[in-house]
C-alpha positions, 0 to 999 in steps of 0.5 A, a space after each residue: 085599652 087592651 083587656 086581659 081574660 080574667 083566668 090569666 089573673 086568677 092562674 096563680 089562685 089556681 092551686 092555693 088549698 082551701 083552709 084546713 084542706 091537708 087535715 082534711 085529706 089527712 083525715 081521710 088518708 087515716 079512716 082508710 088506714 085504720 079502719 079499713 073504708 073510704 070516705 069523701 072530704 066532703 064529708 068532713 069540716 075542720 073548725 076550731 080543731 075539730 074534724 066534724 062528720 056528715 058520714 053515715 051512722 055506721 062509718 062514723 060509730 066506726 071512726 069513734 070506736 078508733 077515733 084515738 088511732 084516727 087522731 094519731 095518725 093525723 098528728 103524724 101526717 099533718 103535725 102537732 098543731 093538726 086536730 085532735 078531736 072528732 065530733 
């Protein structure tokens, strides 16, 4: 009996995103546009329609101050079923 390496089976899961990876990389792209500063994906979770943040206080009292210009651009890059609200 001739055994496969296991990496070979799992190549075609290589490349699949993780749930909510394209809102979240979207929502990363807006914070830069619209307000001027970068923050990780890691330091954003999407459940339920909502992007919650692990930023510090002062990056996010920064995205709330522009949170409709955030979710906007969002909708525009991901479409109308992405996010809409920020906690």
């Amino acid at each position: 009996m001739e055994y496969t390496p296991i990496s070979s089976l799992l190549q075609k899961f290589k490349n699949i995103l993780a749930p909510n990876d394209s809102e979240r990389e979207a929502f990363v792209k807006a914070v830069k546009e619209v307000c001027g500063f970068s923050i990780t994906k890691k330091e954003v979770l999407c459940r339920n329609g909502i992007f919650h943040l692990k930023a510090s206080p002062v990056c996010k009292s920064e995205i709330f101050l522009r949170k409709h210009d955030i979710v906007r651009a969002v909708k525009e890059m991901c479409g109308p079923n992405a996010p809409s609200d920020i906690r």
